[in-house]
C-alpha angles and dihedrals in degrees: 000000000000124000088255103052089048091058094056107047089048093051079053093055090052094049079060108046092043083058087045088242117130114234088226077070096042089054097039111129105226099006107171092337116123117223109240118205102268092236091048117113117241121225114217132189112208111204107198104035097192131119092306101032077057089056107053092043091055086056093052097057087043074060091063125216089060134115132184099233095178138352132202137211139147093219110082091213089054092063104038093051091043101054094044089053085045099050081048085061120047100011099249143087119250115207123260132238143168091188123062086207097072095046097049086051086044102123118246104022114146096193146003131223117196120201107157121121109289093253080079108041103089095057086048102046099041089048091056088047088055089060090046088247119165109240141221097184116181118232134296100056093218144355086245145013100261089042094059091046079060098064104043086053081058110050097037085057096051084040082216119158111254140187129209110212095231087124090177087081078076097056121107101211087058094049085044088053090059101043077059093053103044087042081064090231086147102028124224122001107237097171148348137227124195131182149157106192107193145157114226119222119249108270121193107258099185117125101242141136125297115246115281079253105049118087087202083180087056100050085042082064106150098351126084113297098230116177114277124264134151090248096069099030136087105349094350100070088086095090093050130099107216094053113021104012102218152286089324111049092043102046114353082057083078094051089047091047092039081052092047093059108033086057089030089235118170117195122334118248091213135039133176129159132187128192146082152200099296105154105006104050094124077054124046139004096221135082112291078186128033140162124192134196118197124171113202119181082339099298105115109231105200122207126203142168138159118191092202146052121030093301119210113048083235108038094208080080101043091112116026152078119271115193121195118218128181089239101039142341125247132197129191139191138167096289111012148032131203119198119195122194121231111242139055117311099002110153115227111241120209129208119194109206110164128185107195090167102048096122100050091043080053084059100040092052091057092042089054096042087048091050099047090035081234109145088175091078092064119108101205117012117196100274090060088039084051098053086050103054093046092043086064089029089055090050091052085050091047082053097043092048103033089218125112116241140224116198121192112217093196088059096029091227140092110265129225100002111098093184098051083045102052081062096067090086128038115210104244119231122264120287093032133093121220110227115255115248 
């Protein structure tokens, strides 16, 4: 075993003994999970039935031997149109609900999927673990650190499969990029850049009233209430602080978790982070720049976005990894890599390797492991998923802070920086109970 991969399982180790859990449990094919016919039909409840939730469970019924028994939202409109597409789909109702409560104690379900905003995923995710409910749970993990050790507590007590929603795991570029690696075609990998240069679309920013569907009290849920308006709500809320937490956490999170498991890195040791709101301040409270240093195992990952101009001085790189070997550099995206050899004259070589498909095969690989009760078929259980979501939410601490951090994997928390530290975990908004580490 390399140095690397010895790191990280033992960092997973620690996420599970800081929860009580063995990792003999942790690592158990089948724990507590029944084994369903494989030509049953499975009968899934989505909890957040927007645009995304829309999208998985599409994939699950690409999947086949799979219905949408129920579905859950907080928006009126969500459900009705939902359940109407739905219907469309696989000829039959599902049942209707504005509180996830009620689906997730719905009689007969076989799964849950959960797509809200990740201010609302721990409450979800660790109700359905208290029903012993397989999981398809989208990235990040949490909306915080405590939050997301939370949820691996929870779900290593239920012993439920469960699937983290990094779909990237599935994409063959990506997969390409490390058999490079490990081949040793660019020898050893001294450092590793990551970036999604975008420009976000004009949302309306005006303090207004949420639509006559929408219970914005409700999809507040446990995160501030801030006055309605089109820019933080359904598919907006992204950019916002208080709900999606930026650029980072939203899509840079699947760079830093492809990274993760292409150099089979566990958590950084160190983490800063420099930028601001520089053009987009009327718009959004996160960084519309940023810039992010993570050491992992000694080798510096470095972070970067701009949500403006036209990014990468060559816009062939404006989303991608770029790992830098002693012998070439390679860079990957979705779709494509390019390797360039180190040396005079060397021609570039480029690989197209598209997957169109990633995030149905990300669904198919939970329905199957859910049919057969075999665990061993995920491709990111909660604890990965785990190291993924606090190694960007470090990096948004670091910013907010302005302080570099140190994290100690053996204790799973930031040492020596009481103010970085007092940001693991979010209060939660009256009326609501923040879930026990």
């Amino acid at each position: 075993m390399n140095r690397r991969k010895f790191i990280k399982n033992t960092s997973i180790a620690t996420v599970a003994a800081v929860s009580g859990i063995s990792v003999s449990k942790l690592n158990a094919k089948g724990l507590a999970a029944p084994v369903r016919a494989k030509d049953s039909i499975l009968k899934i409840g989505l909890i957040g039935c927007g645009w995304y939730g829309m999208v998985i469970a599409k994939a699950a019924l690409q999947a086949g031997g799979v219905e949408i028994a129920a579905v859950a939202d907080v928006d009126s409109a969500h459900l009705s149109e939902s359940i109407n597409e739905l219907k469309s789909l696989q000829g039959s109702y599902p049942k209707g609900f504005q509180d996830y409560r009620e689906l997730i104690g719905f009689a007969n379900l076989d799964a849950v999927m959960i797509a809200t905003p990740p201010h609302w995923h721990a409450l979800q995710f660790i109700a359905a673990c208290e029903k012993g409910l397989p999981i398809y749970c989208e990235k990040p993990l949490a909306y915080d650190l405590d939050e997301g050790k939370a949820m691996v507590r929870a779900a290593q007590k239920a012993g439920n499969i469960v699937q983290i929603g990094f779909q990237r795991r599935q994409n063959q570029a990506f997969r390409k990029a490390r058999e490079i690696i490990d081949g040793g075609k660019i020898g050893n990998v001294l450092q590793v850049a990551a970036q999604i240069h975008f420009n976000p679309g004009k949302v309306d920013t005006k303090v207004q009233a949420p639509p006559a569907s929408l219970d914005w009290d409700a999809w507040c849920g446990p995160a501030p209430k801030l006055p309605y308006r089109p820019s933080i709500g359904h598919r907006a809320w992204r950019l916002e602080k208080e709900y999606g937490n930026g650029h980072l956490v939203d899509w840079g999170i699947h760079n830093i978790d492809i990274i993760r498991k292409t150099m089979d890195f566990a958590m950084p040791d160190m983490i800063e982070a420099s930028g601001g709101i520089f053009l987009l301040k009327e718009r959004v409270t996160t960084p519309d720049t940023l810039i992010a240093k993570l050491l992992f195992d000694d080798i510096p990952v470095i972070w970067q976005h701009r949500l403006w101009g036209t990014g990468d001085l060559d816009p062939q790189f404006n989303n991608g990894v770029i790992f830098y070997g002693e012998k070439g550099t390679l860079f990957s995206s979705d779709t494509r890599l390019v390797l360039i050899p180190a040396g005079r004259d060397k021609k570039q070589e480029i690989i197209e390797r598209p997957t169109p498909d990633m995030q149905e095969k990300h669904v198919a690989e939970f329905i199957k492991a859910v049919k057969t009760g075999n665990r061993t078929l995920i491709s990111c259980s909660p604890e990965d998923g785990y190291q993924s979501t606090a190694s960007v939410q470090l990096a948004m601490i670091a910013y907010e802070t302005g302080s570099k951090l140190n994290w100690d994997s053996n204790g799973n928390h930031i040492i020596n920086n009481p103010e970085a530290e007092q940001l693991q975990a979010r209060p939660y908004r009256k009326g609501y109970k923040r879930p026990v580490i």
